[in-house]
N, C-alpha and C positions, 0 to 999 in steps of 0.2 A: 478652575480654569486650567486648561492644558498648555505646559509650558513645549513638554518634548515628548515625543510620540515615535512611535513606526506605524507605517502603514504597511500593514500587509497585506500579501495578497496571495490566494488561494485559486490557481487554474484547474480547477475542479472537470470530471466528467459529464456532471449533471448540470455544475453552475458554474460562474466566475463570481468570486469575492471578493471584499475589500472591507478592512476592519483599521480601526484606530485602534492603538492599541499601547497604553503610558507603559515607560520605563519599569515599572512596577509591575507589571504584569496585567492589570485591569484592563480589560474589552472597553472604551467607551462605545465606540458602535459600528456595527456590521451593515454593509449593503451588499444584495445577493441578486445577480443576473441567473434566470433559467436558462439553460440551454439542450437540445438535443441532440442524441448518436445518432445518425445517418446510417443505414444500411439495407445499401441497393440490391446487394448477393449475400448468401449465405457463407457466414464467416466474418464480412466483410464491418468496418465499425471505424465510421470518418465523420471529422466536422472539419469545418474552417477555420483556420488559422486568426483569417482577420477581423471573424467575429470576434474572437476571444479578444482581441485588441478593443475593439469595439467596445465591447461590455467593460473592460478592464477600465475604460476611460468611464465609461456612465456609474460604472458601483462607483468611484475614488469621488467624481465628486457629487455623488449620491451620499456620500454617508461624511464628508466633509459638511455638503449642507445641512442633513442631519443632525448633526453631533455640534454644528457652530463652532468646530476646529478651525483653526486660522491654520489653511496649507503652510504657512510659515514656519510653524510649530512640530512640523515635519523633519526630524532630524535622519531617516533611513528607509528606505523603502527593500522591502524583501519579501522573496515570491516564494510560494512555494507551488507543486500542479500534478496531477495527475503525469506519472510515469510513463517513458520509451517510447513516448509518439512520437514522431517523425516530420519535422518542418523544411522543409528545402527552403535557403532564401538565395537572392543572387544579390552580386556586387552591391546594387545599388537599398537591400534589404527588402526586395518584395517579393511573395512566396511565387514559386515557381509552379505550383499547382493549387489550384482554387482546396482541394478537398486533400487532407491528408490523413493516413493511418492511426491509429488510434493503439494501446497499448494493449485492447483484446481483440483487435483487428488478425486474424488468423490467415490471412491472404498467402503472408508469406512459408506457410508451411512447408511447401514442397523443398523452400530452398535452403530450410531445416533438413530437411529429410536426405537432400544430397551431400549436406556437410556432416553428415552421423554415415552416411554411404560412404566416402573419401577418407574420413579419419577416423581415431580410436576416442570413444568420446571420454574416457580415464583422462588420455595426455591432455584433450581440450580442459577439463574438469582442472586438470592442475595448474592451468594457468590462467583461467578467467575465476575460480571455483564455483562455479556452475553448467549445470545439465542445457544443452540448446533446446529452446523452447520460443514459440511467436512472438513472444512478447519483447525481445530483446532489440532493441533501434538496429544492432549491427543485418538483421540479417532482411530487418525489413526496410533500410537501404539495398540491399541486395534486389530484394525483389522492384525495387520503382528503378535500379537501373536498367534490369532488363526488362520492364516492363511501361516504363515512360521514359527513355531514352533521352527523348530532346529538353524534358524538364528537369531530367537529371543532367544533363551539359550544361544546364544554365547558374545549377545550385552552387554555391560559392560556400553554404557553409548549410549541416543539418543541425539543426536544432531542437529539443524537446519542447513542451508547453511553454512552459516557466522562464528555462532560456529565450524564447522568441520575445516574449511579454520582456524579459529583461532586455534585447537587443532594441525591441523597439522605443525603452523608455531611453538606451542611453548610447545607442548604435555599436555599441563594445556587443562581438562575439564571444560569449565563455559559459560553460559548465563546472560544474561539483561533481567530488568525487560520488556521492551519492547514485547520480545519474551516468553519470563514467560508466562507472560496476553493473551495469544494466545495461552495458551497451553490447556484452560479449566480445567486446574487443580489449577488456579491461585485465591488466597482467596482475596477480594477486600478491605474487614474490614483487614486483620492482615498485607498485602501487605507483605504475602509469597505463597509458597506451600499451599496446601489443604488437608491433610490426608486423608478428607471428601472425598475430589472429587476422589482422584485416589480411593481410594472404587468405588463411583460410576461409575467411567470411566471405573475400572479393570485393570489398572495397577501399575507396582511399582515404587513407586515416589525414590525410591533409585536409580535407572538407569537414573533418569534428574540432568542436570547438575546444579553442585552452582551457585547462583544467586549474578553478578555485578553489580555496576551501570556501565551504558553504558562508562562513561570516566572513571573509573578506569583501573589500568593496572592489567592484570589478571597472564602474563609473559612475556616472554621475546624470542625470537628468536632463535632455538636452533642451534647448529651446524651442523644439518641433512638437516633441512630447506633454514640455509643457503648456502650450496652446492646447491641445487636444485632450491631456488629462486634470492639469489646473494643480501636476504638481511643479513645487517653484525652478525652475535649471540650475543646474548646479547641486541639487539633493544628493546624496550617495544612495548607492543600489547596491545591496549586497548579493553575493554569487546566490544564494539558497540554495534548495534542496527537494528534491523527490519529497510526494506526500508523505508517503509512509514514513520516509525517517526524520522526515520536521516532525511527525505527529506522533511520534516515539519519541524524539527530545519535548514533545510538548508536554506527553502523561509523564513524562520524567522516569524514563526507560533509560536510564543511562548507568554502567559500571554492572561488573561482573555479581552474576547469581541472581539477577532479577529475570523473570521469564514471563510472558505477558502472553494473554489471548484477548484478543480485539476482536466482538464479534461484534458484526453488523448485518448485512446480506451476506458476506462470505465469514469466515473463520481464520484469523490472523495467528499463526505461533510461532513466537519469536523472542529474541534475546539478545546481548548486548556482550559481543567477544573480543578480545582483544585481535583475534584472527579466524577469518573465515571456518566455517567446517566445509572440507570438502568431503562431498560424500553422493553418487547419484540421486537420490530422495531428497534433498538439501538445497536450496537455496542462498547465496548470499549477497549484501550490496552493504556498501562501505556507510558507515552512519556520518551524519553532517556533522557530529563531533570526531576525535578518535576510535579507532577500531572496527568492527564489522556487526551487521545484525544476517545472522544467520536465522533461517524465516523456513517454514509451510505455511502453505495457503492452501485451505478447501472452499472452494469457489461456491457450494452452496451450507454454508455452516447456519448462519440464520435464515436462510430461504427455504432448507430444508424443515424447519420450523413452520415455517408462512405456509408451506406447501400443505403438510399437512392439517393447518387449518381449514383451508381447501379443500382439501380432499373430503374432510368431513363434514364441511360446508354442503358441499354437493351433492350431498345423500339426505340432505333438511333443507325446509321449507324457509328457512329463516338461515341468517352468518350467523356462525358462530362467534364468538368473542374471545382473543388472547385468555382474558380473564378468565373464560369459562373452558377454554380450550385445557388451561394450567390447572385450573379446578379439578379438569375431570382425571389429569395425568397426575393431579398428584394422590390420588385415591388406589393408582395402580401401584403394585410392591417393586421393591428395586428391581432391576431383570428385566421388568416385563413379563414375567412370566414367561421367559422360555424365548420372548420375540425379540429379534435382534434386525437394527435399522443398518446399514450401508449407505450413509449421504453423500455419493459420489454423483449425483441429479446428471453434474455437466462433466461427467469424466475427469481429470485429474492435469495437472503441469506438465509431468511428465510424460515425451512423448509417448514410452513405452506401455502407459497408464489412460492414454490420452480416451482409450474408450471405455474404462473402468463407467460403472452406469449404477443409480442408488436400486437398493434391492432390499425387501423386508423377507427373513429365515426364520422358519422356525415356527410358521403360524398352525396355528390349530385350530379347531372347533371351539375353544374357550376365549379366544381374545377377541375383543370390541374397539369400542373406535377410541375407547382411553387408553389402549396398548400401544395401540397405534401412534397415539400421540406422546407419548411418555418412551416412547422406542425411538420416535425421529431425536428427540432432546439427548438419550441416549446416546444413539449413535455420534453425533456429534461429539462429546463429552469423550467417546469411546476412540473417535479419532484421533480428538489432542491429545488423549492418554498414549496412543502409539508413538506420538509425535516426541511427548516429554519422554520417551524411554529409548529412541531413536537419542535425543540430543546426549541424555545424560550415557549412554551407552559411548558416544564419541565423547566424552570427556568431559561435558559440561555440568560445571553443580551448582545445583536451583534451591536457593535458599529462599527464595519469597516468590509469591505467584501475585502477578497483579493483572486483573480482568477490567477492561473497559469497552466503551462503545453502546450500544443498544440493547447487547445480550445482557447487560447485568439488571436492565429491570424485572426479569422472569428469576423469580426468586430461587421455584422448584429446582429450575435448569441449576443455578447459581449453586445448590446443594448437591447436585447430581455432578456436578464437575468438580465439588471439591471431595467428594466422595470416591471419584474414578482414578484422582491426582494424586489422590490421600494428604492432600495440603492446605493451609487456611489461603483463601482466597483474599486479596484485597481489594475492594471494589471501588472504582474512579466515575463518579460519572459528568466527566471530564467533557464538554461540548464540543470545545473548540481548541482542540491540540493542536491541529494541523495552523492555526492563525496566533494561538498563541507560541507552538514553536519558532514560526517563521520569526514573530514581535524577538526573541530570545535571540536569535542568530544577528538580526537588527542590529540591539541593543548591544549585542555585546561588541559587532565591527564597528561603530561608530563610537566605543566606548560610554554609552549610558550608563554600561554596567563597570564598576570599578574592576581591576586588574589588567595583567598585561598579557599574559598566554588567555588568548579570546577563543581558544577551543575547552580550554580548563573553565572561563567565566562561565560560555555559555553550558557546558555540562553544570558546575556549581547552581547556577538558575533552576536549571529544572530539576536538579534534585531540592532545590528550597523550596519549589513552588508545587512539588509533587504531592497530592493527598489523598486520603484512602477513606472515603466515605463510611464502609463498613464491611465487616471482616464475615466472611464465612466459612466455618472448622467443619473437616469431616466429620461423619459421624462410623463409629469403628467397626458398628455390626455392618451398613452399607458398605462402608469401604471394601471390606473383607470379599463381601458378593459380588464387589463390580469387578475385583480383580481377578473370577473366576470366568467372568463375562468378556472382559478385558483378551485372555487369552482364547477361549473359543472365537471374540471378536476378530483376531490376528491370524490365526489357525488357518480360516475357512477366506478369508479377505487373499492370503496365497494364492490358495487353490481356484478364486473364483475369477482370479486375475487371467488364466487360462483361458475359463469361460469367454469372457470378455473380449480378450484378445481374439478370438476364431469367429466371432460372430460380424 
């Protein structure tokens, strides 16, 4: 029987979640809303604010009925969601426009492109420590003021996913630093707002909500909410956090020298610093515990995988099969034989990369479609290797490698990237981080978890509950050849960035 519990929840892209989830760490059970991206123009990627509300009340008590949890039993409720969408609510909390921006919602490009025109993007760099790119809530407030005017005069407060989902459970306005640091409005030195930046960005920093730490409780459950979600008034809501960096306290990413790739569809590399790196190639947002997770992202890191399954698919009568796809790449010698993959599919973050595009060098008369295939896994592998010599090159040192997500059930790949690192690999195949992080930050602001500094608890939790399935060691004659790949990979990725850019 469950005495005390968190309920978390997950405002996902694809779906809305909600999970029990004991003091202990154990999932009793999950209920999962589908949902859809919207996209009427190219670029463009919206859904509903008040769907998610919607769904958010049918998963809670979808999986209360489920599970035979007594809402009672309910001591903490915390969100975590999908990153830098964009909510307008007014006075009275009802969104100002039915369809809102989404975190790869690109609309707001242009009004990127005149704040890189106006300013030196070094001095912006030094005070947000990141490069301006779409995906930052500051700039795509910019775009809905000049572009829906009258429902930006009405918005009283913007909000991300998870923030909304928390205003509506307890009508308290607040953010985490996690989603702060993604706003581009976010000051790295003062580790607040920016006066600075919203000048620069153009808008008004009085409309973003106050700033929690992610386990504090921000309120409490109203009795509006709970008619409509069936959890009890009066519950505490804690502030949470952006997906990625709940689901990086959840695989138990936390304290310096651990470095992690998270593949899934895209390619996550990332680490846990006590201060941002700033660097233009570099990414960072403040983690829901202490300190910063300085981050690349390749947007097609497992896609480019899938892709070429595809592709070879297309040329047979019949799919082919992961299974048989890894089969046939593992028969190919390391290299490729000469062919070298480029998984740039959707171009890159940064603006100045933004049309970098994937490309296979190097083919001959001798390669077949197991090069091909054993090249895309490659490249990818070849990426993160840039990545880890980019971080360690600014100062950082990587004492342990830990991989999770989807990529670690392709074993070959699994070899090929410890081979490229030259590092044993720790492999997590960890579900549910992002629900079990949230359950963690929970737990620790309402005090489930024993102690009193609840940013020290909730990091202690997830290094307890951190585990490593199984370990994968370079092997030294591979290693040796990929780092000869490794630099041709680097070499020609320069010069083809020219390319790229004139076309």
């Amino acid at each position: 029987m469950v005495t005390e519990a968190v309920l978390s929840l997950d405002i996902g892209t694809q779906s809305t979640r909600a999970a029990v989830v004991t003091a202990d760490g154990r999932i009793v059970g999950i209920a999962q809303i589908q949902h859809e991206v919207d996209s009427p123009k190219p670029g463009w990627a919206q859904q509903r604010p008040d769907s998610w509300w919607e769904e958010a009340c049918q998963a809670i008590r979808q999986v209360l009925a489920d599970t035979g949890v007594d809402a009672a039993s309910i001591a903490a409720v915390s969100s975590c969601g999908q990153m830098h969408g964009m909510v307008g609510v007014d006075e009275e909390g009802r969104v100002t426009t039915e369809w809102v921006q989404l975190w790869c919602d690109k609309r707001c490009q242009p009004q990127c492109e005149a704040i890189r025109g106006a300013h030196d993007e070094a001095d912006l760099a030094a005070v947000t420590a990141n490069p301006i790119v779409p995906s930052w809530t500051g700039p795509k407030v910019r775009w809905f003021m000049e572009n829906q005017p009258e429902a930006y005069d009405r918005a009283r407060w913007f909000l991300v996913p998870k923030d909304f989902i928390n205003y509506r459970l307890t009508g308290v306005a607040a953010t985490d630093p996690s989603e702060a640091s993604g706003s581009f409005l976010w000051d790295c030195r003062t580790d607040g707002y920016s006066p600075e930046m919203a000048d620069v960005v153009g808008v008004d920093l009085g409309r973003f909500a106050p700033v929690s730490a992610s386990h504090e409780v921000i309120g409490t459950v109203s009795d509006e909410a709970f008619r409509q979600s069936g959890v009890p008034a009066g519950t505490p809501v804690v502030a949470g956090g952006g997906d990625f960096p709940v689901s990086m306290l959840g695989f138990g990413i936390v304290g310096q020298g651990i470095a992690s790739d998270v593949t899934g569809t895209s390619t996550l590399f990332a680490m846990h610093s006590p201060k941002p790196l700033v660097h233009p190639a570099v990414f960072n947002l403040r983690h829901v515990v202490d300190g910063w997770i300085p981050f690349k992202l390749l947007d097609t890191g497992g896609l480019s995988v899938s892709w070429s399954k595809d592709l070879i698919t297309s040329a047979r009568d019949e799919e082919i099969s992961f299974d048989a796809l890894i089969d046939m790449a593992s028969k190919v010698p390391p290299g490729s034989e000469g062919l070298i993959f480029y998984p740039y599919m959707l171009g890159e973050r940064r603006l100045e990369n933004a049309s970098a595009r994937g490309a296979y060098l190097g083919i001959t008369l001798n390669h077949k479609a197991a090069h091909f295939a054993r090249a895309a896994m490659e490249g990818v592998a070849l990426a993160m290797g840039l990545d880890l010599r980019l971080f360690r090159s600014l100062g950082m040192e990587v004492e342990r490698f830990l991989c999770v997500g989807g990529g670690t059930r392709n074993q070959l790949w699994n070899q090929i990237k410890a081979d490229v690192v030259q590092m044993t690999l720790e492999l997590s195949d960890e579900p549910e981080a992002g629900l079990k992080g949230a359950a963690i930050l929970g737990a620790a602001g309402v005090g489930l978890v024993a102690g009193t500094d609840r940013r020290l608890v909730a990091a202690q939790e997830a290094c307890r509950r951190r585990t490593a399935t199984r370990r994968v060691d370079p092997q030294p004659e591979s290693a040796k050849q990929y780092q000869a790949v490794l630099e041709e990979f680097s070499r020609v990725y320069d010069h083809m960035l020219g390319f790229w850019q004139g076309r």
